[in-house]
Backbone as numpy.savetxt, mean C-alpha at the origin, in Angstrom:
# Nx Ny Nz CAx CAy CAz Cx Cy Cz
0.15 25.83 1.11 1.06 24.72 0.84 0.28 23.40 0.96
0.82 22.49 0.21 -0.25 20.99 0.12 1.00 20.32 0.78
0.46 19.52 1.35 1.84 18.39 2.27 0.94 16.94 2.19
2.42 16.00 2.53 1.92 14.73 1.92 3.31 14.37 3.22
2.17 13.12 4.04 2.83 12.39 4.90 3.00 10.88 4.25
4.67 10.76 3.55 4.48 9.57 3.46 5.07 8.34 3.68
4.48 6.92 4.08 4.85 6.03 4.75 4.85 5.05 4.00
6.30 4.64 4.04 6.37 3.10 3.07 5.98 1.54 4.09
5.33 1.37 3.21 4.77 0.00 4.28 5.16 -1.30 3.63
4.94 -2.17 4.66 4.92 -3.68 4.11 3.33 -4.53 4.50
3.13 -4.67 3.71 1.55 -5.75 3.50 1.82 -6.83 4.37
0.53 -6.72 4.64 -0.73 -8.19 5.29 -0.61 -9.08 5.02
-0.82 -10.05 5.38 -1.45 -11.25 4.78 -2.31 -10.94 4.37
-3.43 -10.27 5.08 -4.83 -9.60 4.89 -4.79 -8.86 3.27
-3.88 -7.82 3.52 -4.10 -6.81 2.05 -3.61 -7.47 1.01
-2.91 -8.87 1.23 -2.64 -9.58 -0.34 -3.91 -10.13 -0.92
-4.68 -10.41 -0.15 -6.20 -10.79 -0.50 -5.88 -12.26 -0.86
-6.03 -12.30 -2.46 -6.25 -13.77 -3.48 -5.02 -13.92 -3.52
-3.75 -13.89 -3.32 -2.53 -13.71 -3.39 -1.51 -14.28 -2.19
-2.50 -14.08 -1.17 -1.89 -14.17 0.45 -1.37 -15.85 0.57
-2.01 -16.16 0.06 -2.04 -17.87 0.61 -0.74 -18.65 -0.59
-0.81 -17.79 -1.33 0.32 -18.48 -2.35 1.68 -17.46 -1.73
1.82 -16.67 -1.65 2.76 -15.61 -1.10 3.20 -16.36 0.45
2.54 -17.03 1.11 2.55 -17.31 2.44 3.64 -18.94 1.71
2.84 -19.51 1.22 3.77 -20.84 0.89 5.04 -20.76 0.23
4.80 -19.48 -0.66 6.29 -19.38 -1.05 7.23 -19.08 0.15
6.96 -18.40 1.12 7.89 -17.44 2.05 8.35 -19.18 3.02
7.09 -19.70 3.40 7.30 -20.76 4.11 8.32 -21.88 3.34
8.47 -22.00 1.89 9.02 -23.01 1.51 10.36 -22.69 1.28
10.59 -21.24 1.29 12.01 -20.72 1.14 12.58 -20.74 3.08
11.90 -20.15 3.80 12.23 -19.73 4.74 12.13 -20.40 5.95
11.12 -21.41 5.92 10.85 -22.06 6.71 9.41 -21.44 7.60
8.79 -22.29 8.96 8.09 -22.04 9.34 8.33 -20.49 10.68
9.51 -21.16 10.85 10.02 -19.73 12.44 10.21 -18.35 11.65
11.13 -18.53 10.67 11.26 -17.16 9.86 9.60 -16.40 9.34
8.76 -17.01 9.04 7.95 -16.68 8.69 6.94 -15.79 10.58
6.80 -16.80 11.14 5.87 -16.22 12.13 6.85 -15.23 12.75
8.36 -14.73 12.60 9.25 -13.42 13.18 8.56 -12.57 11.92
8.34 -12.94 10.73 7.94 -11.86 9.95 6.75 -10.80 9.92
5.96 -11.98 10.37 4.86 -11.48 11.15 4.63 -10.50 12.08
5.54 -11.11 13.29 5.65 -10.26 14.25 6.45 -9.24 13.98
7.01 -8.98 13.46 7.96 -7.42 12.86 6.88 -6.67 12.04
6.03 -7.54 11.02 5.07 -6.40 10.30 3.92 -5.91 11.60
3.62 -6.80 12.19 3.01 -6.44 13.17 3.32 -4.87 14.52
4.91 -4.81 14.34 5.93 -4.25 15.10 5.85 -3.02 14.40
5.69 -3.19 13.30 6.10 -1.55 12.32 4.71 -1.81 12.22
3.50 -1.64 12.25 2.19 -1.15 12.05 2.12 -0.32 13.43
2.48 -1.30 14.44 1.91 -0.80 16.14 3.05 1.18 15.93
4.13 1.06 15.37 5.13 1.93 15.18 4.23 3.22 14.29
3.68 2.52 13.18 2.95 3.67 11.99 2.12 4.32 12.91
1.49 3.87 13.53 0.08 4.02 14.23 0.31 5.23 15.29
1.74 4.51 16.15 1.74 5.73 17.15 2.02 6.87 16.69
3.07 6.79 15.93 3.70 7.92 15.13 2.87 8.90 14.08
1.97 8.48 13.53 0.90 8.77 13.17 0.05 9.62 13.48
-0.33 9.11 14.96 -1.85 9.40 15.62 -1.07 10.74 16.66
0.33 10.95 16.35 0.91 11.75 17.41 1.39 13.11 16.47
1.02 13.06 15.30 1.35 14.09 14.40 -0.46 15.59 14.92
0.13 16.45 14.58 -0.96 17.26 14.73 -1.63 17.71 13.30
-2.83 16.82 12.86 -2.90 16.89 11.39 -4.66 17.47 12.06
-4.69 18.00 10.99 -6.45 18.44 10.86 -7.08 17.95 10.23
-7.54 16.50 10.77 -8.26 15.77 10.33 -9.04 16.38 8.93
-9.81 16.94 9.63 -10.91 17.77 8.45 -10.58 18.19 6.97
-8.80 18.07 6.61 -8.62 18.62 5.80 -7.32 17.93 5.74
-7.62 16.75 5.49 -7.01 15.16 5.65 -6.93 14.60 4.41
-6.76 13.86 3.80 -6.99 12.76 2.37 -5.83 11.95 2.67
-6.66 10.56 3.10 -5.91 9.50 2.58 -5.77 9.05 1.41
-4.61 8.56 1.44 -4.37 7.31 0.29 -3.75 6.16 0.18
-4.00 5.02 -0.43 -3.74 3.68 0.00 -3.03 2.92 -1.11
-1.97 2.57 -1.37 -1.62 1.50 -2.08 -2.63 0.22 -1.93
-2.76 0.23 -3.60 -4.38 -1.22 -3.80 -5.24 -0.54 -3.87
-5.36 0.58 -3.41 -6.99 1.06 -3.67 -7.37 1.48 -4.86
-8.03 1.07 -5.76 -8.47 1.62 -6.75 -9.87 2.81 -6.46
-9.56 3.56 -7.58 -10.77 4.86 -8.03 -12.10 4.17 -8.59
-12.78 3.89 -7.61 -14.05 2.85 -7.90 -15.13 3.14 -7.56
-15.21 4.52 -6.75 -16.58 4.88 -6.10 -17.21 3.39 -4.68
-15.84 2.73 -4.89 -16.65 2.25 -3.53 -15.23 1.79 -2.69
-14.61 3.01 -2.26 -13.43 2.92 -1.74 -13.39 2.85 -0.50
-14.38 3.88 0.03 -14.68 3.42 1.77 -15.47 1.98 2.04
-15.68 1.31 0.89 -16.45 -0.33 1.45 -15.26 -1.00 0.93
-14.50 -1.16 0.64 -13.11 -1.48 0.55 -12.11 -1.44 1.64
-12.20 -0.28 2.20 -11.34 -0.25 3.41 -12.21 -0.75 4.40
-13.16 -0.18 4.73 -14.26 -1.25 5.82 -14.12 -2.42 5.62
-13.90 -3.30 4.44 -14.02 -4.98 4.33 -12.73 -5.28 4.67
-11.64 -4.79 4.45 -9.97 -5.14 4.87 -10.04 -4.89 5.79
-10.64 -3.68 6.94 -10.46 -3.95 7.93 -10.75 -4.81 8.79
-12.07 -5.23 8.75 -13.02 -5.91 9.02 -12.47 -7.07 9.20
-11.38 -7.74 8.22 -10.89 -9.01 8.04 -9.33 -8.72 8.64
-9.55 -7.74 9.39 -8.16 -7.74 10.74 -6.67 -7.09 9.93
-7.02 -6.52 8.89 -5.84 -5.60 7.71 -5.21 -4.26 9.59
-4.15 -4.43 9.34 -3.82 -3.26 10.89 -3.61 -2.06 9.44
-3.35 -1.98 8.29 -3.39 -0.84 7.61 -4.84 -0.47 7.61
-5.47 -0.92 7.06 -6.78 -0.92 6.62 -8.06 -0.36 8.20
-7.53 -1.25 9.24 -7.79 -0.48 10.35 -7.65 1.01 10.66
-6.18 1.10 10.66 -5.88 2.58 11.10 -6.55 3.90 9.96
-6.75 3.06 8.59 -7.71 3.90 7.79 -9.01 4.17 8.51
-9.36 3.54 9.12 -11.09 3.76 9.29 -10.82 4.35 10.70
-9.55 4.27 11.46 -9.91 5.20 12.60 -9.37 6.44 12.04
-8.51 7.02 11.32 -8.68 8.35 10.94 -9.73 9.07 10.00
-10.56 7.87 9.68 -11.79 8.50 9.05 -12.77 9.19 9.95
-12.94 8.05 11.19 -13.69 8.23 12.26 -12.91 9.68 13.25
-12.05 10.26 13.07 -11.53 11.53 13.36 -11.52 12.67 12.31
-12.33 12.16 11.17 -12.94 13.12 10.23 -11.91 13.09 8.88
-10.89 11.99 8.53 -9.89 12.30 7.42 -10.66 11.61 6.03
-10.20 11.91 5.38 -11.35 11.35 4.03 -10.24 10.28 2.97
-11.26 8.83 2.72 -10.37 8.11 2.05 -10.83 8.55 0.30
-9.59 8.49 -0.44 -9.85 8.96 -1.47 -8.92 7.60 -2.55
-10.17 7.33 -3.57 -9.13 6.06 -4.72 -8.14 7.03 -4.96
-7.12 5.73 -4.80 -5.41 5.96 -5.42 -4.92 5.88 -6.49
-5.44 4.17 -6.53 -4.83 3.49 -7.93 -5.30 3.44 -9.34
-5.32 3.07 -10.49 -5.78 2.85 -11.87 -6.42 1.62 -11.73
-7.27 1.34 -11.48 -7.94 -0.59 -11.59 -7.40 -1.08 -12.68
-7.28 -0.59 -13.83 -7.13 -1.35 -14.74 -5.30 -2.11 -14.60
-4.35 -0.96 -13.76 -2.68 -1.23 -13.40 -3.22 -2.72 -12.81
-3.92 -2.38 -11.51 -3.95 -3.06 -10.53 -4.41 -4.85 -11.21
-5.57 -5.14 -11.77 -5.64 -5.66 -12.60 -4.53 -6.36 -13.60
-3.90 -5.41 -14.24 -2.71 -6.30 -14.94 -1.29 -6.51 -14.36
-1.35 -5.97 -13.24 -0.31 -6.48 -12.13 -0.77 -7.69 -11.25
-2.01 -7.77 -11.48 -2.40 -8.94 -10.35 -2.15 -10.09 -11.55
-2.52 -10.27 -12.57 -2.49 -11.01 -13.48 -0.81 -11.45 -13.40
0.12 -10.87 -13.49 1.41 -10.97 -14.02 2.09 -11.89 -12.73
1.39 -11.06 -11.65 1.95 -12.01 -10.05 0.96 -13.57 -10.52
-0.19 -14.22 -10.90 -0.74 -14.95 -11.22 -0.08 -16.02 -11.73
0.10 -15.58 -13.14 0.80 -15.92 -13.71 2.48 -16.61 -13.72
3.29 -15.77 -12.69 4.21 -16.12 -12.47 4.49 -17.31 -11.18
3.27 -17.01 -10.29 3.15 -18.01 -9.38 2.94 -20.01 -9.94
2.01 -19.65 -11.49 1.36 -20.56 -12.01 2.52 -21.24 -12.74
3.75 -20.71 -13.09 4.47 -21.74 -14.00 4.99 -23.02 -13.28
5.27 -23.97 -13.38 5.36 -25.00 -13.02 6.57 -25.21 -13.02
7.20 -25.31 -12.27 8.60 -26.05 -11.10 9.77 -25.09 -12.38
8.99 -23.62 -12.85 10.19 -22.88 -13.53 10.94 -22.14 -13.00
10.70 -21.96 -11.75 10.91 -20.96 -10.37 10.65 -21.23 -9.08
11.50 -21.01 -8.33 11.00 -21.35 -6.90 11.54 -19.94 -6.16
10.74 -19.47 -4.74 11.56 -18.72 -3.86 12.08 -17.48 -4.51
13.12 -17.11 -4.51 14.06 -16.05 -5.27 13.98 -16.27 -6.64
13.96 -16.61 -7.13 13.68 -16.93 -8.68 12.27 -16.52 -8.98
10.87 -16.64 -8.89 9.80 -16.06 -8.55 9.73 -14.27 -8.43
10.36 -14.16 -7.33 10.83 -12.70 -7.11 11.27 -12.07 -7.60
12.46 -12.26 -8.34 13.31 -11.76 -9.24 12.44 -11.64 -10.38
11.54 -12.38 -11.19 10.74 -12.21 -12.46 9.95 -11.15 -12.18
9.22 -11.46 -11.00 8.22 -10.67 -10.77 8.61 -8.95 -10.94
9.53 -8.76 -10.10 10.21 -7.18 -9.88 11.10 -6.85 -11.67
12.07 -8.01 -12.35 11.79 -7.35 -13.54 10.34 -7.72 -14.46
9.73 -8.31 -14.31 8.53 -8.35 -15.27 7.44 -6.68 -14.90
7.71 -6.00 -13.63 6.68 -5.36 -12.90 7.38 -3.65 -12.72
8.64 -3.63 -13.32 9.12 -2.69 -13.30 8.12 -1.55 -13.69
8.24 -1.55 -15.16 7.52 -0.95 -16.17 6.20 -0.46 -15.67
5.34 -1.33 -14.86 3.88 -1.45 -14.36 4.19 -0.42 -13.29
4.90 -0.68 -12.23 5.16 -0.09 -11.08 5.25 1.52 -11.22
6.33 1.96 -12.74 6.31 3.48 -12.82 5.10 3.56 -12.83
3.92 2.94 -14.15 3.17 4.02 -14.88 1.95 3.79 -13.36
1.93 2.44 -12.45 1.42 2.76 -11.21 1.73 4.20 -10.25
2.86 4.31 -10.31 3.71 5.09 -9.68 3.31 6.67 -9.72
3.17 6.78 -11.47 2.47 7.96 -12.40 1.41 8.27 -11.98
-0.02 7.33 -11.41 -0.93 7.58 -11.88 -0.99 8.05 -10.57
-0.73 7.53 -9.44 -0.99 7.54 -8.18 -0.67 8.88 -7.55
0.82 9.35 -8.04 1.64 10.86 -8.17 0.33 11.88 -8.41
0.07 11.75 -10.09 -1.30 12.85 -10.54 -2.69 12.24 -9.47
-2.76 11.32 -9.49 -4.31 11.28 -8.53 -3.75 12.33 -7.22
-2.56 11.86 -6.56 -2.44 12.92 -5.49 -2.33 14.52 -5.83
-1.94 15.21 -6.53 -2.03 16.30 -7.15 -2.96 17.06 -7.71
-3.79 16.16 -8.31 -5.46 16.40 -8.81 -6.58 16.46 -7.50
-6.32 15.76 -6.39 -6.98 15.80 -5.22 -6.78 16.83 -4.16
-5.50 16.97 -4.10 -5.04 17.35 -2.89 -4.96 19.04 -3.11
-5.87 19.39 -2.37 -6.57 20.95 -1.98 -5.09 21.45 -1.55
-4.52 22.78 -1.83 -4.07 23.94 -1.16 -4.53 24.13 0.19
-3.55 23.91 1.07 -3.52 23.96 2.54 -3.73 22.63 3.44
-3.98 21.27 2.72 -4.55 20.04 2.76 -3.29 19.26 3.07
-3.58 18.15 3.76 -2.39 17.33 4.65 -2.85 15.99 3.25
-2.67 15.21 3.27 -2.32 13.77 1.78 -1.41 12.94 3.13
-1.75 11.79 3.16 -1.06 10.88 4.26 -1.23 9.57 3.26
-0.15 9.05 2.57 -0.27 8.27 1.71 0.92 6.88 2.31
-0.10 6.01 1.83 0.30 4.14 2.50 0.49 3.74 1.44
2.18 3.80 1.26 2.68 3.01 -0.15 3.75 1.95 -0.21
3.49 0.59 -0.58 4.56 -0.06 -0.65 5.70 0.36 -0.60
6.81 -0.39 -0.02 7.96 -0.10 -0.09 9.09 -0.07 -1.13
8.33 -0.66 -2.60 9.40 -0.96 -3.95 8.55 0.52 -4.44
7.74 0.82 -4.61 7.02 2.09 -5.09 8.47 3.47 -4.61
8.54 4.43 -5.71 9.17 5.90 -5.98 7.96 6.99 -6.13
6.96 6.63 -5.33 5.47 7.82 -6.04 6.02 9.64 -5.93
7.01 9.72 -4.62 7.59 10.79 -3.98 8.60 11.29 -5.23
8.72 10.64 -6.05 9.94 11.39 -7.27 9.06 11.79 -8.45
7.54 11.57 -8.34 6.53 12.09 -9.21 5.93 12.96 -9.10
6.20 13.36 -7.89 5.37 14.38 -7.35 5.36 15.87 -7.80
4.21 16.48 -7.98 4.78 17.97 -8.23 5.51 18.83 -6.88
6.54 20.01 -7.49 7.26 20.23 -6.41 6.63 20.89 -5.41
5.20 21.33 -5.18 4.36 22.34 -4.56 3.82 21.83 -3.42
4.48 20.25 -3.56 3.97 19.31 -2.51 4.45 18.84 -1.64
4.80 19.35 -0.52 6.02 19.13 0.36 5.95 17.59 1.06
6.74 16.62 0.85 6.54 15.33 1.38 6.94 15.20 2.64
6.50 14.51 3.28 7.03 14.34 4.91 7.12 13.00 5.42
8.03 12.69 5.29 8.57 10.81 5.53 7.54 11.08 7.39
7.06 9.81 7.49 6.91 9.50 8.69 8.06 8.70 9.03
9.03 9.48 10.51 9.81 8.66 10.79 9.79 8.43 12.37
């Protein structure tokens, strides 16, 4: 049997990368400054939560495969997670300590999705006083629908094409992502709860 532990997450500041600092002003200009640093501390709250819950499962390392929402199939996926962590990512962390217990990171995403989804968030950030706050958001999620399945698609078959017979799949996926309704049925999913 192939099994797949999976955990819907909410992003970094860190894992937004080029994105973070415009994402941060929007949240601040809708929400203010207090709402924002409780947000913090709650993503902070549900990482410390992933982690225990996580590290308390009895998985065999050895026969492990991660996977990461953002990561693209690039051949340089473990210097990817080393540099997010590095820059204080608590996802991106807890990747490199289950590596260091022997689990293996494996690309997730399509670069090229990732790429024209980063463009579209770009873009929508860039129009000028056509959107603010919720309005922003709302474009984004219908402009990103469409993107999100065939993301959704690719990420489903990358896990299926990887993931060995008898093999644990512990996959870190946004929380608007459905990857679990793509899945083939041979793959037993297991919500971390």
């Amino acid at each position: 049997m192939r099994r797949l532990v999976y955990i819907p997450i909410i992003h970094t500041e860190v894992d937004m990368g080029s994105l973070s600092e415009d994402v941060r002003n929007e949240f601040l200009a809708r929400y203010g400054k207090s709402k924002w640093l409780e947000h913090l501390r709650l993503i902070s709250q549900l990482w410390d939560t992933i982690r225990k819950r996580l590290l308390a499962m009895p998985l065999d390392y050895a026969r492990t495969k991660l996977y990461q929402d953002g990561l693209p199939v690039c051949g340089k996926e473990s210097d990817i997670v080393q540099e997010l962590a590095g820059m204080g990512s608590r996802n991106h962390m807890l990747l490199m300590e289950l590596v260091e217990k022997g689990a293996a990171i494996i690309g997730t995403e399509d670069p090229n999705l990732l790429l024209e989804e980063h463009r579209k968030i770009k873009a929508i950030i860039a129009e000028p006083g056509a959107r603010g706050g919720k309005g922003r958001l709302d474009a984004f999620r219908s402009n990103s629908n469409g993107l999100l399945a065939k993301r959704d698609e690719f990420i489903a078959k990358r896990i299926s094409d990887t993931l060995e017979e008898g093999e644990t799949g512990v996959l870190f996926i946004g929380a608007m992502h459905k990857v679990e309704k793509r899945l083939p049925k041979d793959i037993k999913v297991i919500y971390l709860t």
